[in-house]
C-alpha positions as a Markdown table, in Angstrom:
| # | Residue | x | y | z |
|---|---|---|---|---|
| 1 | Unk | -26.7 | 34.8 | 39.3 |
| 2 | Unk | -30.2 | 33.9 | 38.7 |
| 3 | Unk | -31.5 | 30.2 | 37.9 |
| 4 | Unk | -32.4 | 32.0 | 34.6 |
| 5 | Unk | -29.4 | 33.4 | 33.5 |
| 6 | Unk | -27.5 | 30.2 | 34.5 |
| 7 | Unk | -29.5 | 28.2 | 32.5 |
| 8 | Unk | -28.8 | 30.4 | 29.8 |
| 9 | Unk | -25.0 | 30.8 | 30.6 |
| 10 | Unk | -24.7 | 26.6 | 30.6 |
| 11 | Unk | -26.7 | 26.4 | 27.3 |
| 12 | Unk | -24.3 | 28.6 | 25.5 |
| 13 | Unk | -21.2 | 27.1 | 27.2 |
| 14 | Unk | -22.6 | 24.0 | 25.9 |
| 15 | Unk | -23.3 | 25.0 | 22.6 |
| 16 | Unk | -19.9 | 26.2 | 22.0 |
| 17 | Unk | -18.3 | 23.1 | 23.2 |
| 18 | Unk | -20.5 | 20.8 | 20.9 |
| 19 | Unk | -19.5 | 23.4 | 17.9 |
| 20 | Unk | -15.7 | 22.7 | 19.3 |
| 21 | Unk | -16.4 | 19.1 | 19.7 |
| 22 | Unk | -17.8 | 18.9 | 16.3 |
| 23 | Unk | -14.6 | 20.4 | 14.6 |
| 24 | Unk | -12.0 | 18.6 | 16.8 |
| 25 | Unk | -13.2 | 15.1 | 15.0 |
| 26 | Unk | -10.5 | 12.8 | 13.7 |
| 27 | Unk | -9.8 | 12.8 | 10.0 |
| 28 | Unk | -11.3 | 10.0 | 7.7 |
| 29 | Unk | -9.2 | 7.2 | 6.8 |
| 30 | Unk | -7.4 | 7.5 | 3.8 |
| 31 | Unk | -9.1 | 5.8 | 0.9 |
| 32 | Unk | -7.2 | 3.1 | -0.3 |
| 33 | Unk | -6.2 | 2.3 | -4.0 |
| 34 | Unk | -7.4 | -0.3 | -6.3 |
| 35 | Unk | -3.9 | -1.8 | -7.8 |
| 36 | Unk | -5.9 | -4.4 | -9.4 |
| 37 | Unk | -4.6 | -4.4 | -13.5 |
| 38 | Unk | -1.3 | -4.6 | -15.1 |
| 39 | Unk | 2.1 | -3.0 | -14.0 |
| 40 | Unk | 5.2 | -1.7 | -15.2 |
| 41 | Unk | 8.3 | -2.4 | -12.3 |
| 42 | Unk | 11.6 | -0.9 | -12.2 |
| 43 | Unk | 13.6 | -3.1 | -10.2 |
| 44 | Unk | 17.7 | -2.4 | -8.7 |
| 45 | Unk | 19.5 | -4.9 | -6.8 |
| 46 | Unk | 23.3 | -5.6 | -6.3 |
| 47 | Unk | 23.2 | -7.9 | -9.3 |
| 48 | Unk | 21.7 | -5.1 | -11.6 |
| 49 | Unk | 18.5 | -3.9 | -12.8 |
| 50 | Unk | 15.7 | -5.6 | -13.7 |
| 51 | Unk | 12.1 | -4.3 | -15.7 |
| 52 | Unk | 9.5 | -7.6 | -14.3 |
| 53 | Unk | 5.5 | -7.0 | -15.2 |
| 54 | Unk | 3.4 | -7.4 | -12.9 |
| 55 | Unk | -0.4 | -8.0 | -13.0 |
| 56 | Unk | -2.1 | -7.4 | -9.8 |
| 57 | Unk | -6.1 | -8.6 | -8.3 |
| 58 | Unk | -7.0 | -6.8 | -5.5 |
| 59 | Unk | -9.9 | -8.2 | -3.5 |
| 60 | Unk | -10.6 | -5.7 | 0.0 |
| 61 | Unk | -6.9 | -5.7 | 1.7 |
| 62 | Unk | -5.9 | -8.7 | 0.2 |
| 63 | Unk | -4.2 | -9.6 | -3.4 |
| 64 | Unk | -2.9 | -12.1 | -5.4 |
| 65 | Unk | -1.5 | -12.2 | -9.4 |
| 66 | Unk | 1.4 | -13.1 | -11.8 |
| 67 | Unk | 5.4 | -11.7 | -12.1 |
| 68 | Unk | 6.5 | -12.2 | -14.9 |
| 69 | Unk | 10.3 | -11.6 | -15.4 |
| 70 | Unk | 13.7 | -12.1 | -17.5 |
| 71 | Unk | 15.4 | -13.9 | -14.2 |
| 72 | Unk | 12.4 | -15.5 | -12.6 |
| 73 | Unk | 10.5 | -16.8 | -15.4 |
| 74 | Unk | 6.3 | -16.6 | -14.8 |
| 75 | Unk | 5.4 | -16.6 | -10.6 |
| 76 | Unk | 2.4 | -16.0 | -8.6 |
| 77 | Unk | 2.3 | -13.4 | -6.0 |
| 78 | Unk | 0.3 | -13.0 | -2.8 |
| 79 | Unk | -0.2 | -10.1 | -0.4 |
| 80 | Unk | -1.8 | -7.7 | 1.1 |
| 81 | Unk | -2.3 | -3.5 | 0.3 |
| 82 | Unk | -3.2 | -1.4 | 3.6 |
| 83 | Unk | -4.1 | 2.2 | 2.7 |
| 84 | Unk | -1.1 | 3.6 | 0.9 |
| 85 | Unk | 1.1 | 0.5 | 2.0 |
| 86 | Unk | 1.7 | -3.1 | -0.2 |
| 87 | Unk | 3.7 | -6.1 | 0.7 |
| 88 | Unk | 3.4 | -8.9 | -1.3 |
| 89 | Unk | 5.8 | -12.1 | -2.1 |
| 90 | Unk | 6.5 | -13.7 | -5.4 |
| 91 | Unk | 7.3 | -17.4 | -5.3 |
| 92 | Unk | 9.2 | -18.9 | -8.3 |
| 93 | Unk | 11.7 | -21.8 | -9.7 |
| 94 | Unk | 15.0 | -20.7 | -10.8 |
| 95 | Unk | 16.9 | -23.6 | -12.1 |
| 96 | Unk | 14.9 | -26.6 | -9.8 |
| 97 | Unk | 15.7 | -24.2 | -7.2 |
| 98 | Unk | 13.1 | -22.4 | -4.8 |
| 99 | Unk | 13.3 | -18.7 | -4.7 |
| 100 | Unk | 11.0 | -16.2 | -2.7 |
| 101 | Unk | 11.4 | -12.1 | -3.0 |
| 102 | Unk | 9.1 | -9.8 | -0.7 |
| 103 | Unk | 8.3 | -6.3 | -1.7 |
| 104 | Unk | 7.1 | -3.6 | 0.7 |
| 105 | Unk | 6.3 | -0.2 | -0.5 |
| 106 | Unk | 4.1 | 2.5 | -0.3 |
| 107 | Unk | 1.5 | 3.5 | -3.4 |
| 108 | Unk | 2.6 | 6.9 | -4.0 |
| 109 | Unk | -0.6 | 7.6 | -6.5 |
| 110 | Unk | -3.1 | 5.7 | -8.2 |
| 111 | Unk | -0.8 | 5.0 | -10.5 |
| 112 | Unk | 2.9 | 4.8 | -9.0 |
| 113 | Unk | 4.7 | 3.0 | -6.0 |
| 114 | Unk | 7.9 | 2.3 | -4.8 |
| 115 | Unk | 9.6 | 0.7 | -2.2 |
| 116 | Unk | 12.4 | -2.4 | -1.3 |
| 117 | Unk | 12.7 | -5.7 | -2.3 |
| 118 | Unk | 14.2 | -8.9 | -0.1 |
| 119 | Unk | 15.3 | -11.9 | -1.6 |
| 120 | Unk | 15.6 | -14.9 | 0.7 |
| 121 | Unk | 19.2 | -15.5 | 1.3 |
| 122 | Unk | 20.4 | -13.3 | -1.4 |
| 123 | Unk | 20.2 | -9.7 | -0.6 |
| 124 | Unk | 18.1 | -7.2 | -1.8 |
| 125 | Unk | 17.2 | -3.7 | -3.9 |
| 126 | Unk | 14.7 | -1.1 | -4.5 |
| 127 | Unk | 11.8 | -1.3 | -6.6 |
| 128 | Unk | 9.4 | 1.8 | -8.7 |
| 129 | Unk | 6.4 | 0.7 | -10.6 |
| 130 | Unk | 3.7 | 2.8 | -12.3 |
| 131 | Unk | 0.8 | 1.5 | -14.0 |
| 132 | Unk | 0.8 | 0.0 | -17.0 |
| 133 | Unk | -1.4 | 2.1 | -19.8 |
């Protein structure tokens, strides 16, 4: 083969990896949902159902906000919302007596989620929220 046509030969090979290259990149990180406002939560556990508001600031990964509910009274919540995934933990008072529940879920839409619940030392449930209109 001549110098020529190898140079040419390489350039194409080359050019077709680059276009290759080019279409084998890795996708874009998901864009993650701002659950900052009010919302709606549909709670289950072993001692029933529950229906607690939630009102939720999100600051980058980070958020923080109020539960309000029938059992647990008014209680701030703190946690953090990775892509599509939240865990956060509300801390309140029942009866002079310290109680904390964790969530962990996944944001199914900009406007639902849904996950489990864990409350220290006394079992757990299932949560679904949706936001509140």
């Amino acid at each position: 083969m001549t110098s020529m046509r190898k140079f040419i030969v390489t350039a194409v090979a080359a050019s077709v990896l680059g276009v290759s290259l080019a279409g084998a990149q890795s996708p874009a990180p998901a864009k993650q949902t701002d659950i900052s406002g009010k919302w709606a939560f549909t709670v289950q556990t072993e001692n029933g159902p529950g229906t607690p508001s939630v009102t939720f600031k999100q600051e980058a990964d980070k958020i923080t906000g109020t539960y309000v509910s029938q059992l647990l009274g008014t209680a701030p919540l703190a946690g953090t919302v990775k892509e599509k995934n939240i865990e956060f933990v509300v801390k309140a008072d029942v009866q002079g007596q310290a109680v904390e529940v964790t969530f962990k879920g996944t944001i199914e839409a900009d406007d639902s989620m849904k996950g489990s619940i864990a409350i220290a030392g006394m079992g757990g449930g299932t949560f679904t929220a949706k936001r509140a209109t």
